[in-house]
LONU-884196 format. One line per field, with one value per atom (N, C-alpha, C, O, CB): residue number from 0; atom name; x, y, z. Coordinates in steps of 0.1 Angstrom, whole numbers, plus 2048, in hexadecimal, padded with zeros to 3 digits. Atoms other than C-alpha are relative to their C-alpha. Glycine has a CB too. Layout:
<recs>
pos <- NUM	...;
site <- CA	...;
u <- X	...;
v <- Y	...;
w <- Z	...;
</recs>
This chain:
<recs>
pos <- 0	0	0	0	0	1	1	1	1	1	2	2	2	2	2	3	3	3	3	3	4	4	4	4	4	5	5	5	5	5	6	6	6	6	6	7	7	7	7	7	8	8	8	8	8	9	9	9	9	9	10	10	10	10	10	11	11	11	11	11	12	12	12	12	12	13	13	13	13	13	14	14	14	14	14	15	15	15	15	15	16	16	16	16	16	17	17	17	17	17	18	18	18	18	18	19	19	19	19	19	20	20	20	20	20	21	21	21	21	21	22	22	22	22	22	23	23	23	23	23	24	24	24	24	24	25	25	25	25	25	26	26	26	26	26	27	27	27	27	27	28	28	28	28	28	29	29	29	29	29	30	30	30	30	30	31	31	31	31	31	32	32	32	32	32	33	33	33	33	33	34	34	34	34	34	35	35	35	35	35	36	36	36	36	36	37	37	37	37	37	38	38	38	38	38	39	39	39	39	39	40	40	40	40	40	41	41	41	41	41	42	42	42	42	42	43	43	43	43	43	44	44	44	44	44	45	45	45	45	45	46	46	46	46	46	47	47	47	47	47	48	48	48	48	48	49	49	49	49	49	50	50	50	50	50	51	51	51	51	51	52	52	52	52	52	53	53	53	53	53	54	54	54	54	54	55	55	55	55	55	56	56	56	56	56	57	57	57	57	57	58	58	58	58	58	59	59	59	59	59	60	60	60	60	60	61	61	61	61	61	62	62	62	62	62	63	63	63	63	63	64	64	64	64	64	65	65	65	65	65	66	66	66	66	66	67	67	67	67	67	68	68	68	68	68	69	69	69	69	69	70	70	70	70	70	71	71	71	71	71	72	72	72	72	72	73	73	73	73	73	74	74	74	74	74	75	75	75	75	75	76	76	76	76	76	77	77	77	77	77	78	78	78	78	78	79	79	79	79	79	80	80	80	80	80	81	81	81	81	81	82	82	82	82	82	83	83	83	83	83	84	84	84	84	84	85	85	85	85	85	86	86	86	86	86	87	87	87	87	87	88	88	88	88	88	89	89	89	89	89	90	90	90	90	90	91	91	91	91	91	92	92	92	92	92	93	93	93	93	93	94	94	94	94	94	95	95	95	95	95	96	96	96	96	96	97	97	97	97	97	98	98	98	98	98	99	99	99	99	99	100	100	100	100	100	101	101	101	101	101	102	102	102	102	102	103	103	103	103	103	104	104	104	104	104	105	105	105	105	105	106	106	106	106	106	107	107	107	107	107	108	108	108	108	108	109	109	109	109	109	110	110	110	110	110	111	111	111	111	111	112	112	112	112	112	113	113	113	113	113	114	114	114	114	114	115	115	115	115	115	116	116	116	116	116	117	117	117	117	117	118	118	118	118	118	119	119	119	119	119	120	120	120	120	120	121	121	121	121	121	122	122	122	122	122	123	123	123	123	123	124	124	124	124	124	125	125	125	125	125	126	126	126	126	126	127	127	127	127	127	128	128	128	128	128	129	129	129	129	129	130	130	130	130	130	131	131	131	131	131	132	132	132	132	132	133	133	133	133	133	134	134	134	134	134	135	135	135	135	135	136	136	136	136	136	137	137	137	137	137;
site <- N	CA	C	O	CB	N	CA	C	O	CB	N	CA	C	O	CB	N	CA	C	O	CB	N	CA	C	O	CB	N	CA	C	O	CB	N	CA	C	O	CB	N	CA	C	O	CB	N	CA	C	O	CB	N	CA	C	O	CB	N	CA	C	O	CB	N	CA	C	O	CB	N	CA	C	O	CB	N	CA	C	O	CB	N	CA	C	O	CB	N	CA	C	O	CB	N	CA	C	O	CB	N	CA	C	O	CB	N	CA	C	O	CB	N	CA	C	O	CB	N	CA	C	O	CB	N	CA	C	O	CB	N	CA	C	O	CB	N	CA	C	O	CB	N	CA	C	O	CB	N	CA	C	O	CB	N	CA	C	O	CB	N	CA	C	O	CB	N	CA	C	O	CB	N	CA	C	O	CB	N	CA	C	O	CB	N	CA	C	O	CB	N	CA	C	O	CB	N	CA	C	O	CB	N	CA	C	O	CB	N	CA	C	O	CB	N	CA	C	O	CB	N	CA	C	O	CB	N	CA	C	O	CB	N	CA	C	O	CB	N	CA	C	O	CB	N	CA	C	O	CB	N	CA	C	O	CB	N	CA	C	O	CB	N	CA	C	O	CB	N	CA	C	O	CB	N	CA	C	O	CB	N	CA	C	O	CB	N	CA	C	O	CB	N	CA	C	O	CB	N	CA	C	O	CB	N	CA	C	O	CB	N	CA	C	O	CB	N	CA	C	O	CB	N	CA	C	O	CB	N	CA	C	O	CB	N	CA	C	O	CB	N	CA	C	O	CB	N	CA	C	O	CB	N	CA	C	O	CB	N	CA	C	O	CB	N	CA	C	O	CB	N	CA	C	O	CB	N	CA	C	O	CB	N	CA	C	O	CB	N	CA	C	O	CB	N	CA	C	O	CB	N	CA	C	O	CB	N	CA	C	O	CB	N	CA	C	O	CB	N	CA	C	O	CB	N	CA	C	O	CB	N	CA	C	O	CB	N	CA	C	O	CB	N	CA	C	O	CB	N	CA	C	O	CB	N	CA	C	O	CB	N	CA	C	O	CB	N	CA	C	O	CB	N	CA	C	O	CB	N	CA	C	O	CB	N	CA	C	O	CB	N	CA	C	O	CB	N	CA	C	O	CB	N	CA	C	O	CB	N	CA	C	O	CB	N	CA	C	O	CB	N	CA	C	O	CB	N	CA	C	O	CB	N	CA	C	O	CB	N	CA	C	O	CB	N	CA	C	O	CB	N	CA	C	O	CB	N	CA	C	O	CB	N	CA	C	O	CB	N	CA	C	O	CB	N	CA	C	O	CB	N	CA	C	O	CB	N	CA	C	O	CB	N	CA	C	O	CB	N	CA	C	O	CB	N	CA	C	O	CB	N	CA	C	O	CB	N	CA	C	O	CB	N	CA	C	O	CB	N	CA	C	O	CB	N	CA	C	O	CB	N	CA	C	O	CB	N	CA	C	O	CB	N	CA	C	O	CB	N	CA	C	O	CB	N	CA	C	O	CB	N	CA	C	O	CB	N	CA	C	O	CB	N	CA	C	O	CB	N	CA	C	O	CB	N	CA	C	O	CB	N	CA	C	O	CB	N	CA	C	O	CB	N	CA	C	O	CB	N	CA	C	O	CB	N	CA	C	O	CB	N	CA	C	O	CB	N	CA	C	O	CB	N	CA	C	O	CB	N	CA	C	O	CB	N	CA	C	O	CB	N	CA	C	O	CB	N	CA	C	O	CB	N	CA	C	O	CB	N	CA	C	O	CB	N	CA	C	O	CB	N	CA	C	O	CB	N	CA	C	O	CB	N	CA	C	O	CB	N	CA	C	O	CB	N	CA	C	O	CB	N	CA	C	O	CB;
u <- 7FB	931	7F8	7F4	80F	806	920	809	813	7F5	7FB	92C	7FA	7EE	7FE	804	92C	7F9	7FE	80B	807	912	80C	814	7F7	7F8	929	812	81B	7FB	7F1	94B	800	7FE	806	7FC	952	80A	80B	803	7F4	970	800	808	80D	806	960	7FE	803	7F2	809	94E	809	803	7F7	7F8	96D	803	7FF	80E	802	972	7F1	7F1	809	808	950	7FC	7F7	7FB	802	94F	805	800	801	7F5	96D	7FD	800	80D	800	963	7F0	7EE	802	809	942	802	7FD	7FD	7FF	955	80A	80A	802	7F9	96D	7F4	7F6	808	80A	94E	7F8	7F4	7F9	806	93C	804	7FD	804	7F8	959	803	807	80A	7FF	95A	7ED	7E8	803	814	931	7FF	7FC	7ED	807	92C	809	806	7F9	7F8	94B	801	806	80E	805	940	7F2	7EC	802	80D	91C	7F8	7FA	7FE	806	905	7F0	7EA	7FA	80D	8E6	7F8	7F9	804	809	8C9	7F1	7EF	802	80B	8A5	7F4	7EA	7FB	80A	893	804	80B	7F6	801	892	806	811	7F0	7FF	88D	811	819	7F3	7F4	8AB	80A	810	807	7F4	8C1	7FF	80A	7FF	800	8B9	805	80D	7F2	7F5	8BF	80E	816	7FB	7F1	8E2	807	811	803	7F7	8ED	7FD	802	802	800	8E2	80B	811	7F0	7F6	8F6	810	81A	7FD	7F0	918	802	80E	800	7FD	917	805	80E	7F8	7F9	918	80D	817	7F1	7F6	930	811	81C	7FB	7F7	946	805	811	7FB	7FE	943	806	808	7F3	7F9	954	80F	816	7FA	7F8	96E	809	815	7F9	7F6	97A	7FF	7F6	7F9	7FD	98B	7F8	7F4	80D	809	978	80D	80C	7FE	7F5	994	803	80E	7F9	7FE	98F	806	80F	7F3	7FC	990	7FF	7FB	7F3	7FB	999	7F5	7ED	809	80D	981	7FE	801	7F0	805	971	7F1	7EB	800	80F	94E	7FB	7FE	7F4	806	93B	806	7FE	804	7FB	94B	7F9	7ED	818	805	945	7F1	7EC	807	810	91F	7F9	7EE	7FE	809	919	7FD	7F2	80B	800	927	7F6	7ED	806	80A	915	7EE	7E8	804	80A	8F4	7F8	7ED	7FF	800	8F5	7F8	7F7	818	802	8E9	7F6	7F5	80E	80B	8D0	7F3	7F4	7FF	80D	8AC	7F7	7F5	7FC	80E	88E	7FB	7F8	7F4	80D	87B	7F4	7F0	7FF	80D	859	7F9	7EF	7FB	805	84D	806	80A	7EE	7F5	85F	7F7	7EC	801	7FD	866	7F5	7F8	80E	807	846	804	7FB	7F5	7FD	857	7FD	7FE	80A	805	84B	7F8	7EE	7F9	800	846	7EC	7E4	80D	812	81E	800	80A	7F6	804	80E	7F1	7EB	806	80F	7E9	7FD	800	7F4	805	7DA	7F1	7EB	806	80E	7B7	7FE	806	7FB	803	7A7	7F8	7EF	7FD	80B	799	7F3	7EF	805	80F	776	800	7F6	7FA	800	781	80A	811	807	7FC	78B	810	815	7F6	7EE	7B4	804	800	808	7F4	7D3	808	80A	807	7F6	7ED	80E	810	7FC	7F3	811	80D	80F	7FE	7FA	830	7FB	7FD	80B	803	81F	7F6	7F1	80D	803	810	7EC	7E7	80C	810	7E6	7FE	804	7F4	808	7D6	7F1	7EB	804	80B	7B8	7F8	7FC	7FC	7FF	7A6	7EF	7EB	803	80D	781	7F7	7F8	7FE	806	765	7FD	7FF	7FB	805	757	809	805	7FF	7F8	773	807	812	807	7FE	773	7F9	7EE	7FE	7FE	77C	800	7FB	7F3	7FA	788	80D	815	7FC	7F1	7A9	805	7FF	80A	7FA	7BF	80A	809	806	7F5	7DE	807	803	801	7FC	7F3	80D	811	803	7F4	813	809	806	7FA	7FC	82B	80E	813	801	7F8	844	80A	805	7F6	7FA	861	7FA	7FC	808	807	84B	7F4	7EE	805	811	827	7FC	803	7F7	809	80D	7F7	7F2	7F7	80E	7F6	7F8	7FD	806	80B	7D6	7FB	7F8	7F6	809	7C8	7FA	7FE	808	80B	7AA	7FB	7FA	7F6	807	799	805	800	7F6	7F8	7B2	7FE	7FE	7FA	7FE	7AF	808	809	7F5	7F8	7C3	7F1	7EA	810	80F	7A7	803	7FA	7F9	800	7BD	80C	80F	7F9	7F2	7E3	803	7FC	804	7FC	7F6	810	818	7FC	7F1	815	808	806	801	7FA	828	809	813	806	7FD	830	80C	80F	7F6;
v <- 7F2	D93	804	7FB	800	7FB	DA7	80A	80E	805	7F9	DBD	80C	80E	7FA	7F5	DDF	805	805	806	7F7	DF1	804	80A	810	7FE	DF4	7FF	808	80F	803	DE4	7F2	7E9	805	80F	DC7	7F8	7EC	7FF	80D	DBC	7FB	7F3	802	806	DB7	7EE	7E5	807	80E	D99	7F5	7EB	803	80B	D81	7FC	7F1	804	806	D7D	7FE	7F4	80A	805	D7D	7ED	7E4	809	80D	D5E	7F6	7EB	7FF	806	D4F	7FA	7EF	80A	803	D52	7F4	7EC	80D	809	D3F	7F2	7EA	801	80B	D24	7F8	7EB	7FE	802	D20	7FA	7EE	80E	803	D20	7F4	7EC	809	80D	D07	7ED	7E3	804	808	CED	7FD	7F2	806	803	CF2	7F6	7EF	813	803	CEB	7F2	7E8	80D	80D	CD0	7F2	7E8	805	80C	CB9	7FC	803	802	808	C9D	804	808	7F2	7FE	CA1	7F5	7E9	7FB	803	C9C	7F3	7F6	813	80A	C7C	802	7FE	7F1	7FC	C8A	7FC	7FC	810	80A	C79	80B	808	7F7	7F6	C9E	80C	810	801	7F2	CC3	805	80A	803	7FA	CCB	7FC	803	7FB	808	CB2	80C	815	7EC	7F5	CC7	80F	814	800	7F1	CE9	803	80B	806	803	CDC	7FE	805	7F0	807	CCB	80D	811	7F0	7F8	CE8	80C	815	800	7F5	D03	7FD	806	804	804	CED	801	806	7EB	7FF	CEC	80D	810	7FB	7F5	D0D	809	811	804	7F7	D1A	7F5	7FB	800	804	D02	804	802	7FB	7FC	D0F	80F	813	7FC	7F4	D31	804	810	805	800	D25	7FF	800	7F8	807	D18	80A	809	7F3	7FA	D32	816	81D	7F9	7F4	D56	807	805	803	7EF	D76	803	802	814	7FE	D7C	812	814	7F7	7F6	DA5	804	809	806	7FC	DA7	7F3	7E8	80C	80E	D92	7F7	7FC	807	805	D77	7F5	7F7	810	804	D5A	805	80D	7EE	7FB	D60	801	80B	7F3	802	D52	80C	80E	7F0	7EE	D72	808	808	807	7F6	D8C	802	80D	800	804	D7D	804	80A	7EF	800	D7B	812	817	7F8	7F5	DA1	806	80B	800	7FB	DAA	800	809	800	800	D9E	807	806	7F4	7FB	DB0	811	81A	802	7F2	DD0	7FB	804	805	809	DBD	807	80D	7EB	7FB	DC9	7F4	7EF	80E	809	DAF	7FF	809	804	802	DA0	801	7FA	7EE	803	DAA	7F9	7F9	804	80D	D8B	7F9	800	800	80A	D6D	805	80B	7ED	7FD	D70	7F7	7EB	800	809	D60	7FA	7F7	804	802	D55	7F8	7EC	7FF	809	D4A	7FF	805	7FD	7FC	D4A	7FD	7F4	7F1	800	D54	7FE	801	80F	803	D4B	802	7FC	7F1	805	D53	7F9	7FB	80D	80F	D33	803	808	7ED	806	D2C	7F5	7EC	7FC	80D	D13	7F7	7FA	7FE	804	CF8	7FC	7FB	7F1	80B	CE8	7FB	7FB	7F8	80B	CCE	803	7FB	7F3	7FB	CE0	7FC	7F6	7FE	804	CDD	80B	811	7ED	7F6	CF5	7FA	7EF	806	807	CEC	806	812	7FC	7FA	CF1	7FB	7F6	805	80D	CE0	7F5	7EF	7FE	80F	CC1	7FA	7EE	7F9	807	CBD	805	80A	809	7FB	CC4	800	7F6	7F5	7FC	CCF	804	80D	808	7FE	CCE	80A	80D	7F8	7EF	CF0	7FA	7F0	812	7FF	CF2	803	80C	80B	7FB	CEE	80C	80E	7FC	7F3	D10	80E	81A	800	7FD	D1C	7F9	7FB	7FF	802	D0D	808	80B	7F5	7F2	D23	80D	816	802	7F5	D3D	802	7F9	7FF	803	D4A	803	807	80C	805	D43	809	815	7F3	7FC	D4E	7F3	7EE	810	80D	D31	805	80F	7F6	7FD	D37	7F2	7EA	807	80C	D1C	809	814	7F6	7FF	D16	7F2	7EA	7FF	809	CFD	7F2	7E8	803	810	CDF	804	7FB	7F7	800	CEC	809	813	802	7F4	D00	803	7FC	7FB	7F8	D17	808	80F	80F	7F9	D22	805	801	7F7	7F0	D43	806	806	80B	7FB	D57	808	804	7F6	7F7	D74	806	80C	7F9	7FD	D7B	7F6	7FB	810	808	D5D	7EF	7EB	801	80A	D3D	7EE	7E7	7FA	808	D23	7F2	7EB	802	80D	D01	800	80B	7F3	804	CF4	7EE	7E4	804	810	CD2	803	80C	7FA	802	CC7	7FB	7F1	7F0	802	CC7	7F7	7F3	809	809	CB0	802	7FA	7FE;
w <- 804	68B	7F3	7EC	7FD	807	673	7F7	7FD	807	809	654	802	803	7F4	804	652	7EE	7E3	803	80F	636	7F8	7FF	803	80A	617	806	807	7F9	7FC	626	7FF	808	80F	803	611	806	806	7F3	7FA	622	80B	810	801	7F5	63D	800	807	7FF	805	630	7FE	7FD	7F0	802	62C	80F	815	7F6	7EF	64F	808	80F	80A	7FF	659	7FC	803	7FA	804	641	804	802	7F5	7FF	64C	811	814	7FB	7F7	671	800	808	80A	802	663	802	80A	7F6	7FF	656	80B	80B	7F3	7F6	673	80D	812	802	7F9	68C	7FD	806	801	806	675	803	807	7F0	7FC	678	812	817	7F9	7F2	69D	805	80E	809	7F7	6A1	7FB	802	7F8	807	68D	7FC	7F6	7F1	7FF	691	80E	817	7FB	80A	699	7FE	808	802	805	684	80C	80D	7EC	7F4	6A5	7F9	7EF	807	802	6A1	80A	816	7FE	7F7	6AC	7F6	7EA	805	802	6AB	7FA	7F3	812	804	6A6	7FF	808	807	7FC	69A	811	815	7FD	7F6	6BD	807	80E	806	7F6	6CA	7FB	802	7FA	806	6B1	804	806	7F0	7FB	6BB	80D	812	7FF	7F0	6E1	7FD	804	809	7FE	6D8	7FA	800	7F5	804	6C3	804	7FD	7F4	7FC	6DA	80F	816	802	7F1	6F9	7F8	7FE	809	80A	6DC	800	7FF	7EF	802	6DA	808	807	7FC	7F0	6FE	803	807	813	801	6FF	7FE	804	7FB	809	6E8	800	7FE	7F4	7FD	6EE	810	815	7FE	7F5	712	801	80B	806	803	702	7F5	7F5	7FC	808	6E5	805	808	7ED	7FE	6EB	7F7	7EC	800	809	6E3	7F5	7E8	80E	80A	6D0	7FE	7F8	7F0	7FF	6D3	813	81A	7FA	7F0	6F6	80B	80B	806	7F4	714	807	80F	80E	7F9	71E	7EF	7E3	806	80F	706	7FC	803	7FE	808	6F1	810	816	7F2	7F5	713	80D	816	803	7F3	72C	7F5	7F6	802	806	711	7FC	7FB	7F6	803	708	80D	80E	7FC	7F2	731	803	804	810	804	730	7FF	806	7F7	804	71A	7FE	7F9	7F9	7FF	71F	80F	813	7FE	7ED	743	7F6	7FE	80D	80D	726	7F7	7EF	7F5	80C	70F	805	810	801	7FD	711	7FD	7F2	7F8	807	716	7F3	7EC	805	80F	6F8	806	810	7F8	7FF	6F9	7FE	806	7FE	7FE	6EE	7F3	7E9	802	806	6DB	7F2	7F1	806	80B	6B6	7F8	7F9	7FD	802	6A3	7F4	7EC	800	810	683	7F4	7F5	7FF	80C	662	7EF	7ED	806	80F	63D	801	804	7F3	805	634	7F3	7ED	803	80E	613	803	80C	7F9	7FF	60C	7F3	7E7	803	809	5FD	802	80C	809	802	5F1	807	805	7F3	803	5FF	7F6	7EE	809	80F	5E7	804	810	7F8	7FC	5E5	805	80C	7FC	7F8	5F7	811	818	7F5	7F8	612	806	810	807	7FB	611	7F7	7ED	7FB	805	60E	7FA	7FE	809	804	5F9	800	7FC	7F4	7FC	602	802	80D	809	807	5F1	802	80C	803	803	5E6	809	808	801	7F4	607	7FE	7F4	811	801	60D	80E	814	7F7	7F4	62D	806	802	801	801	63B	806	811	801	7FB	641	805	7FF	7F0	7FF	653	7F2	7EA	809	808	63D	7FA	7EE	801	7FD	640	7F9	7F7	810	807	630	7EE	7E9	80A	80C	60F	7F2	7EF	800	80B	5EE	806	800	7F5	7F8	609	801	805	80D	7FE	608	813	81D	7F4	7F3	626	807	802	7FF	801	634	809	813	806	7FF	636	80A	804	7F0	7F7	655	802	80A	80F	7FF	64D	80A	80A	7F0	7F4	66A	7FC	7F4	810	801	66B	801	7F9	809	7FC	67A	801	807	810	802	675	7F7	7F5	80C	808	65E	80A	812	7F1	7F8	66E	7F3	7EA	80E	80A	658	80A	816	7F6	7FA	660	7F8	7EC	805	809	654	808	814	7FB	7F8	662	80C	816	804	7F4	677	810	81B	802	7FB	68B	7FA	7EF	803	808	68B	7FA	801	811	802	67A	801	805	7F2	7F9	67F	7FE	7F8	7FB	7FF	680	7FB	7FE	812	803	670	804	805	7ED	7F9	67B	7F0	7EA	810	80F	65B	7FB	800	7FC	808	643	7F8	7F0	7F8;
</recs>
């Protein structure tokens, strides 16, 4: 649920249905081997759960009103690319630096700046409007 623009009292139940939802998802705290495992396990808890608890406005639980309503949704034109950019120099020695970490960039590109696209589980360095190499992050 979302808050209306300048309607603070909104915002206490919002929070409240947070921590209520929170307590449902994550009891018991799931042991999983990867990122990925976790994003699978807590995308299967979720439909789960949304089978299981009432809409609470209208008749049906989340899982009816979601099916509903997605029967009205409009295509994504193409998936969401998401990710924090930074442009970085590279050094002499041909590496990016990026918390603590160092990367190694194509020679050909050293004392060039970059555009560094960090992602949950990888860096992408880009330059020229092309992507110039990728590391699986540290």
């Amino acid at each position: 649920e979302f808050c209306n623009p300048a309607s603070g009292w909104e915002k206490g139940q919002v929070e409240k249905n947070v921590e209520d939802a929170r307590h449902r998802l994550w009891q018991p705290i799931p042991r999983v081997p990867s990122l990925e495992a976790l994003n699978d396990w807590l995308e299967q808890r979720c439909r789960e759960l949304w089978q299981q608890v009432p809409h609470g406005l209208r008749p049906g639980t989340i899982e009816d009103i979601r099916a509903e309503e997605a029967r009205f949704l409009m295509p994504m034109p193409r998936l969401f690319d998401g990710f924090v950019e930074y442009t970085k120099r590279v050094s002499p020695t041909c590496l990016v630096h990026l918390e603590r970490n160092r990367y190694s960039v194509p020679a050909s590109f050293a004392n060039r700046p970059v555009s560094l696209r960090v992602y949950p589980e990888r860096i992408v360095v880009a330059a020229e409007g092309q992507i110039v190499c990728e590391h699986r992050r540290i």
